[in-house]
N, C-alpha and C positions, 0 to 999 in steps of 0.2 A: 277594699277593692284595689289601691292603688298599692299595696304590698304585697298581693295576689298578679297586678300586674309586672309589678318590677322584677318579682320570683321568675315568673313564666318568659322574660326577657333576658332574666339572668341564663336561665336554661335552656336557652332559645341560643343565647351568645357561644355557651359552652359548648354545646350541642354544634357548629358551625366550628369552632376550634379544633375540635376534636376530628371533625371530617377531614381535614387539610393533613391530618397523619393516620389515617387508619383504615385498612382495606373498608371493600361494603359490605364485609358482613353486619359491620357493626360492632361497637365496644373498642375500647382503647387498646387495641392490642400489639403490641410494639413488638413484631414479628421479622423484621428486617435484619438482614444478616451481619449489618456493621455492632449489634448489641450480642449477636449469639455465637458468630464465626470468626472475628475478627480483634478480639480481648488482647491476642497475644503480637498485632501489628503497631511495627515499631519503625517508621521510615521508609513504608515502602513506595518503589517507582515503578513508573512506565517500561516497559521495554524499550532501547531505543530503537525505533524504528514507528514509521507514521505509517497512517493509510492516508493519501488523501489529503494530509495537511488538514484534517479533522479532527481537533477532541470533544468529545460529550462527558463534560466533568457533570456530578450530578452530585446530590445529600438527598434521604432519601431513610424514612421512620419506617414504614409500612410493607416498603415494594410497589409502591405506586409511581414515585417518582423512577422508580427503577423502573421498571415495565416501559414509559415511556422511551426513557433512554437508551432502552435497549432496543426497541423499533427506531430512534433515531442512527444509532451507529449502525445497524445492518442497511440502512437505506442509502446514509452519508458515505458508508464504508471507513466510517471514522474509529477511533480508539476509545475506547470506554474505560471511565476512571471514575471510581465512585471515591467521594469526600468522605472521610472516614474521623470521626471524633477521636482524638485521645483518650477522651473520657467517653465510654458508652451513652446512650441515654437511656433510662428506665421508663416501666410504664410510668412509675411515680413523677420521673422527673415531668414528662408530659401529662399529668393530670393537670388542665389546665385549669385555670382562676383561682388555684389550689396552692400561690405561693410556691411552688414548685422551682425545678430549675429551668423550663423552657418561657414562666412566666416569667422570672426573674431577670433573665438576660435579655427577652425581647423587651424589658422596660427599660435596659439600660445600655444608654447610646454608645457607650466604651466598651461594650462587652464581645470578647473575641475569643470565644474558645475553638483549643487547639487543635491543631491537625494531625494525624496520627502518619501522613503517608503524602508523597510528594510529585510532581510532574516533573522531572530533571529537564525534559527536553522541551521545556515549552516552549524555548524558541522556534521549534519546527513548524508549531499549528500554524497554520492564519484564521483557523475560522473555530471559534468557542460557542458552543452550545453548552449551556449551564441549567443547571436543573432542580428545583427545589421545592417542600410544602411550604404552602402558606402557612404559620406560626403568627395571628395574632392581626392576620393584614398584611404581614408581612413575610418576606426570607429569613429564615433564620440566620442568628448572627455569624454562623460556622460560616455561611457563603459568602460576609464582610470577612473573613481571617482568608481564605480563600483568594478573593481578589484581592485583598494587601497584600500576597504572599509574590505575585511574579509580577512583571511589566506587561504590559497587555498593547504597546505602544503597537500601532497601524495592524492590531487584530483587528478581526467581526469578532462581535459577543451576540448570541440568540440567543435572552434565556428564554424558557418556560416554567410552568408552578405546574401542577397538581396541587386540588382541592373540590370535596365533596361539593362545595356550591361558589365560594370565596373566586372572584374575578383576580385576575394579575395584578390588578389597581395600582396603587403607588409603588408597592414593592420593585418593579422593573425601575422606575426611574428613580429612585430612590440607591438603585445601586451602582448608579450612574457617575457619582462622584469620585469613586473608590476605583474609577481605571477612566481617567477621563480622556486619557489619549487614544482611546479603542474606540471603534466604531460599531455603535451600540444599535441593534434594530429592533423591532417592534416586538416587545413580549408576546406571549401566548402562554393560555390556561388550558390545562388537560384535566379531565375530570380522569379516576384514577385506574377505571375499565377501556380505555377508549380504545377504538379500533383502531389495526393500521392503515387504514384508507383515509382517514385523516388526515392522520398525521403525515403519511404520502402525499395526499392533496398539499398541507402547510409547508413543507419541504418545494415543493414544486413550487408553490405562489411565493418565496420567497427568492427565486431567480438567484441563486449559490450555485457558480460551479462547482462541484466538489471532487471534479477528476483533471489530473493535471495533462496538460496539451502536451501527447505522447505524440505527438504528428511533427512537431519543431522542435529539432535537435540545436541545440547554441554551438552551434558548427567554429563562430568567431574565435571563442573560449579554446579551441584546439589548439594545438598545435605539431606541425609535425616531429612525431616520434611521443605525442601523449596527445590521446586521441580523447575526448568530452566525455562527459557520462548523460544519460538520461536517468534521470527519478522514474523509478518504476512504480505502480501501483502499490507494493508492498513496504515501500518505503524505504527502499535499497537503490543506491545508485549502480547505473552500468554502464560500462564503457560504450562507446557506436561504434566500434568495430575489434575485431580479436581476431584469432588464429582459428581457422578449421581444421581438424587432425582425423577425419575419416578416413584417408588411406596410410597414413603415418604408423610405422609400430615401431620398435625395438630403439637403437641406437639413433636410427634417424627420427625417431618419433623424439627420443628427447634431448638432439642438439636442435632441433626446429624450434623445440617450447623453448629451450634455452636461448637460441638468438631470437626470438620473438621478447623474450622478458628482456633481454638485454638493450633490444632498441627499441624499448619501451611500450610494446602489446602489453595489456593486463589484462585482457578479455580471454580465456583458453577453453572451447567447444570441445567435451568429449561425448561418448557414449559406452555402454554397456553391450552395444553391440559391436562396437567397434575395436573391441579386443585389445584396447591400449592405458585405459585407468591406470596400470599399473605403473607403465612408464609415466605416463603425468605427472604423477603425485610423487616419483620417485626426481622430474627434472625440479619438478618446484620448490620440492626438501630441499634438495642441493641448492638453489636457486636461493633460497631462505637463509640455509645458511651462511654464503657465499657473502653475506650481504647486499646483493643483488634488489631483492624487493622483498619487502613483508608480508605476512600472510593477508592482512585487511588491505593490501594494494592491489591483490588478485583477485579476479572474479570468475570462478569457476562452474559453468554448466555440462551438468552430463545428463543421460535419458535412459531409462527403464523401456524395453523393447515387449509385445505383444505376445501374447501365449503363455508360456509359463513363465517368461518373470510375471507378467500383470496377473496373472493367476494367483501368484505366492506373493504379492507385492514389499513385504513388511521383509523376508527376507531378500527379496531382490535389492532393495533399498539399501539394505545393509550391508550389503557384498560389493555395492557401490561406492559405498564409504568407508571402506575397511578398505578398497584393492586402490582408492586413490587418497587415503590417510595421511589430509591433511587440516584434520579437525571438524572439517565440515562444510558444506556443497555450497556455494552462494546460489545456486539455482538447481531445480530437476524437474527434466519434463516426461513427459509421452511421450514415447518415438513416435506412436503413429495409435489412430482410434481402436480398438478390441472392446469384447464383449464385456471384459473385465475393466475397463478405462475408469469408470464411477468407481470402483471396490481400490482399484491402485491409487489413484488422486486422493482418497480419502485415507489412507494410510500414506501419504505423502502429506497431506495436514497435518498427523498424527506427529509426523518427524520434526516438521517444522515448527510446532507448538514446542518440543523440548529444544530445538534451538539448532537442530543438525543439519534442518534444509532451513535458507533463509528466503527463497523465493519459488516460487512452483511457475509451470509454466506447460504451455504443449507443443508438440511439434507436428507439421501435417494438419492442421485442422483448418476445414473453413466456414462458411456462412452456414450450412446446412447442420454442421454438424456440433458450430458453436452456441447458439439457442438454448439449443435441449440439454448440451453438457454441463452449462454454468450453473442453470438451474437446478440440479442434480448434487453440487460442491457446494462447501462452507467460504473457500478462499478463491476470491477472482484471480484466473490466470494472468500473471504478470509480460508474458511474454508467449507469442506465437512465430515459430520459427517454420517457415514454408522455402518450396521452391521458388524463387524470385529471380526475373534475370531481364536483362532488355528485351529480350523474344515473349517473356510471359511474367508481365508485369503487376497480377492480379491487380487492377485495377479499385475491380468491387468488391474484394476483399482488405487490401490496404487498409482503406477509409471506414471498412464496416469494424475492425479492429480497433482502429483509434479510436474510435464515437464510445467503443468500450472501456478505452483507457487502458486496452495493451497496447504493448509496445510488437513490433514487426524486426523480423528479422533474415535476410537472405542465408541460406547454405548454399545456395547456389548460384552466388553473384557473380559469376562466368560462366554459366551457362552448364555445367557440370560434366561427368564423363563423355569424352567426345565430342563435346559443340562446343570447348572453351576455344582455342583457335579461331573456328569461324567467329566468333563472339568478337574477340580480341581483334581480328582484322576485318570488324564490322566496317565499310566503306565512309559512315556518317562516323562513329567513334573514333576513327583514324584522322577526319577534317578535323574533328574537336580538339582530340590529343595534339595535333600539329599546332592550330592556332592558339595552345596554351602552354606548348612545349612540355607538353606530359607523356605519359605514357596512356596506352587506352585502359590498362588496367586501372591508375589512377582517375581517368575520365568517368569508368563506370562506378568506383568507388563510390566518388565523390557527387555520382548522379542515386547513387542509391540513400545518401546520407541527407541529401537536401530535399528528396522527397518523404524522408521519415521512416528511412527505413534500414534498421541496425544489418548488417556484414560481418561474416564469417570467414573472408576466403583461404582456404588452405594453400599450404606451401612448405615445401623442405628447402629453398633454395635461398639462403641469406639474403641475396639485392632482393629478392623479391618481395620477403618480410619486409623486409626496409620500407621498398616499395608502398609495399600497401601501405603502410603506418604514414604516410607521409603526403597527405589531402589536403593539407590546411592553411596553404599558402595560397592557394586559388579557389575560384566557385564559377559554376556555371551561369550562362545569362539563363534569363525567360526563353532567349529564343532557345538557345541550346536545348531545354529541358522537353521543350516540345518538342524539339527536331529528334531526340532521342525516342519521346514518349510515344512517336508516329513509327518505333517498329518494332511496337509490338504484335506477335505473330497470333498470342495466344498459343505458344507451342508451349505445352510440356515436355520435359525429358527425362522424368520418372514416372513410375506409374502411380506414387502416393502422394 
């Protein structure tokens, strides 16, 4: 009897082991892709660039811990990095109590097998989500080589497990020694099917920002003639303010981009509609080579226009980057919403996965029409570029964009063809300008930067580039920002 019992205990043990790596159909089947796709990985990294300041590293036999983590990074909008063995693991080696290799090294406290592939930029994260099967009670030992491998100092670490019935138990705090400068919060067990409403639920009760505050530009950090960047969602910085080149073309189109990079603009707004890519890319060549500025010092957006570019999008895209050649767009947006807006954005992904667009973005969109669109895309828009001006200040748009974690941007921070003038000698921006000894151009700049909200203004005229580039020696009061924010008209002065 009691060797009939111990048998059916043993089997009982196993049987529980086994569930911590292996889908529900049952059977040990060691179907995850670090054993089948991955043989010939040797050192490989992240991309650099974050979402979010999120990584979701994970290890992961079955696809169970994966499946998790792959609901965590589409919610976090974080980076997903699976731990990858040097050495594969076999069914054999996971036949557990079987002397095996996963029985082996979970018996032994030194054991640290290697890593095949690496996080270059882990200083970027701040917030680690770690991911792993239970093995024995515990993490397996690859998640100890794992966290000896970087400093974790003033991270979060969330892990979670996956396992058929096996609780988080000791295993979370037990990995708590091995980054003891990180701040470590309350484990969580995922059985290996689980919904995402869960898992949304856990993400939600654990009160993680995981979008950075696109609303407060570090305006301090300026200075005039090198103007701050904002982190974008996508994990590219940008400048708060650049050159707009809508009516700009030929020669004057590219001594403008030229004294703009010269006194230090690196922001340069074009479009495809706007008939001038070609000049762009031919002042910033020059520009490049002149030793002037480097290419990764410039941040260049341009936009694909409605109809038959968004119709053809994949070759639209590419006559964009072929007529402004110079390696490749740091942003591309929508000129403005069409039928075809979902089909063009999605071959704007397509470009940016191979590395050609580093950021996507829209232009023209607002609360109504941004809902439905995000829903629809793989990659959250990093930027919305709208009409914005003291007369029509979208108020309930602004705010409703940050809450998403894009960034705002005026093309028409004077008010645009025809009301810049009146703008300019607005009665209340003229007191302002006096009592700061600016100009009102710089008053509405620097009113549009402090309420979070990035600037384009165009210009061919040297002072005036200067001009603009040059906010960051003053700031408005409280009271200013209201006195300014009481006139607004709600006037548009385009019709998109």
């Amino acid at each position: 009897m009691k060797k009939s019992l111990a048998l059916i205990i043993s089997l009982l043990l196993v049987l529980l082991g086994v569930s911590a790596c292996t889908n529900n159909t049952g059977g040990n089947n060691n179907n995850d892709n670090n054993n089948n796709n991955n043989n010939n990985v040797s050192g490989t990294t992240l991309p650099d660039i974050t979402e979010r300041n999120v990584l979701v590293a994970y290890f992961s036999c079955t696809g169970n811990t994966e499946a998790v983590a792959g609901i965590i990074a589409d919610e976090t909008g974080g980076v997903l990095h699976e731990i990858i063995p040097e050495v594969p693991y076999t069914e054999e080696d996971l036949d557990y109590y079987s002397g095996g290799r996963a029985d082996i090294e979970q018996a032994d406290p030194d054991a640290r097998p290697a890593i095949a592939n690496t996080v270059e930029n882990m200083q970027d994260f701040e917030t680690i989500f770690l991911g792993y099967p239970i093995w024995h009670g515990q993490a397996p030992k690859i998640v100890y080589t794992f966290l000896e491998s970087y400093d974790f100092s003033g991270k979060t670490i969330v892990p979670f497990c996956t396992s058929g019935s096996s609780g988080i138990g000791s295993s979370d705090d037990n990995l708590h020694s091995l980054a003891e400068d990180a701040e470590w919060l309350e484990g969580r067990r995922f059985p290996g099917n689980e919904n995402a409403q869960t898992i949304q639920q856990w993400l939600e009760d654990l009160n993680l920002n995981f979008t950075d505050d696109v609303s407060d530009f570090d305006l301090k950090s300026g200075v005039n003639g090198h103007a701050p960047t904002v982190m974008l969602n996508s994990g590219y910085e940008m400048p708060v303010l650049g050159l707009g080149t809508y009516s700009l073309h030929g020669d004057t189109c590219k001594n403008s981009v030229r004294t703009a990079l010269e006194s230090g603009v690196r922001l340069i707004d074009t479009a495809s509609a706007y008939g001038n890519e070609e000049e762009i890319g031919e002042a910033i060549r020059e520009a490049i080579d002149d030793g002037i500025v480097e290419r990764e010092d410039i941040f260049v957006i341009t936009k694909i226009y409605p109809g038959s570019e968004m119709a053809n999008p994949e070759h639209s895209i590419q006559a964009c980057l072929d007529r402004l050649n110079i390696g490749y767009v740091d942003m591309m947006l929508l000129h403005h919403p069409d039928t075809n807006d979902v089909k063009a954005y999605k071959a704007m992904e397509e470009f940016a996965e191979s590395g050609q667009i580093r950021s996507l973005g829209l232009s023209n969109w607002y609360i109504e029409e941004i809902d439905d669109f995000i829903a629809q895309v793989d990659i959250m828009p990093a930027l919305v570029q709208n009409e914005i001006h003291i007369y029509y200040q979208e108020r309930d748009v602004v705010p409703y964009m940050h809450d998403l974690g894009i960034v705002m941007q005026a093309w028409y921070p004077f008010g645009g063809r025809g009301h810049t003038s009146e703008i300019l000698n607005d009665p209340t921006i003229l007191a302002i300008a006096e009592a700061h000894d600016r100009t009102a151009a710089q008053v509405i700049l620097r009113w549009h930067l402090q309420r979070g909200v990035a600037a384009i203004p165009g210009s061919s005229d040297p002072d005036h580039i200067r001009e603009n580039i040059s906010v960051f020696d003053f700031s408005l009061t409280d009271e200013e920002m209201t006195r300014i924010a009481a006139l607004d008209r709600g006037e548009k002065h385009d019709w998109y």
